[in-house]
C-alpha positions, 0 to 999 in steps of 0.5 A: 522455534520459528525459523530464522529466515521467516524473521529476516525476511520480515526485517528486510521486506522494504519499500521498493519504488525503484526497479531494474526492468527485469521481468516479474514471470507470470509464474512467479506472480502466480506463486506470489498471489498464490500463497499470499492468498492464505492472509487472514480475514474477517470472518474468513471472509475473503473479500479480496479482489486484484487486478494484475496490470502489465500494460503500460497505457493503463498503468500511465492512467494510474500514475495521472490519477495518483497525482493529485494525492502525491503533489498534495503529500510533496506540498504538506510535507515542504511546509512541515505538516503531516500530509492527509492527516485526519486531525489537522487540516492542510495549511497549503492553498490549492495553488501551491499544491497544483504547482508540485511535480508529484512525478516523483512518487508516481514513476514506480507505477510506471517501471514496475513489471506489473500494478496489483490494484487491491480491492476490498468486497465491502459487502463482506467488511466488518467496519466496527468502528464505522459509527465512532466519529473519527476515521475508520480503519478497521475494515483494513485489518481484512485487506492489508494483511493479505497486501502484507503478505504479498509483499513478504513473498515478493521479497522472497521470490527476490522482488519487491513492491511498495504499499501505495494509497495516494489514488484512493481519492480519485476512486471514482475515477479508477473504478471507472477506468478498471471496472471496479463495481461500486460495493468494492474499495480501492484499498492499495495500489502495489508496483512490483518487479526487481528492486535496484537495491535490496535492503539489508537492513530497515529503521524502525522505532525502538520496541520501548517507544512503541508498547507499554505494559497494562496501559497506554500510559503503562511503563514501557516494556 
């Protein structure tokens, strides 16, 4: 029987991208990392890497590299597209983008009592799908689950984070500011300290919009 407090704490681990200010201790960081750290990978491989950073300057680069990413999602998003979506091209100029204050989903990085920078050992990825002629995804199933399981164990410490990619297209760029060597990924960007609200309660799609049975165009389960 799996403990009911395991499923409340997967069913109220939000996204938290507004913070009070309290402090996130290193001990309770070191908890946090420590046993997230047990996330599967493949192959057991472990190629995991994180940059815990507190100091504000650093974290203030970060947010202006993750504006050119934000004001292009805020602009996809006014003119009613999916924003970065691999299969449909953004219907926005570079102009309209440019004028976006993307301010808005940067300011985590910058109230939160410290940034991880999660990075992926790509000498150590399995990307199976890295000859398919589409977007590769699968190398991610050997980082998020550990990024998964940070966030579940901030939200069980009473603080919280959110799972961010917007810098990633300027990974040039952080490598160079952080001294991420060339064979590691920028995989996520993840502000944690103390939620101003915590969720009690997420919207998700119900289970029959999201699983069928045998196929994919099976009845639902």
């Amino acid at each position: 029987m799996v403990p009911t407090e395991l499923y409340d704490v997967m069913r109220t681990t939000g996204a938290v991208r507004q913070f009070t200010g309290e402090p996130l201790p290193d001990e309770v960081l070191d908890r946090i990392l420590d046993n997230a750290r047990f996330a599967p990978s493949g192959g057991n491989r472990q190629g995991v890497r994180v940059i815990a950073i507190r100091d504000i300057g650093t974290r203030e680069a970060l947010a202006d590299l993750t504006l050119p990413g934000a004001r292009r999602y805020l602009a996809q998003v006014a003119n009613g597209e999916a924003p970065w979506n691999p299969l449909a091209p953004a219907g926005v100029d570079a102009a309209t983008i440019a004028a976006v204050d993307g301010s808005p989903m940067t300011s985590a990085l910058l109230s939160a009592d410290v940034v991880l920078v999660v990075c992926l050992d790509l000498g150590v990825a399995a990307a199976f799908d890295q000859d398919l002629e589409r977007v590769g995804v699968v190398s991610g199933a050997s980082i998020y689950p550990f990024v998964w399981n940070v966030l579940l164990a901030a939200r069980n410490e009473g603080f919280g984070g959110v799972l961010t990619t917007m810098v990633v297209p300027e990974e040039s760029a952080v490598r160079a500011l952080l001294g991420v060597p060339d064979r590691f990924a920028v995989a996520a960007v993840v502000p944690l300290g103390k939620p101003v609200h915590q969720v009690s309660k997420l919207k998700r799609k119900p289970l029959r919009d999201m699983v069928t049975r045998e196929r994919f165009d099976g009845a639902a389960f």
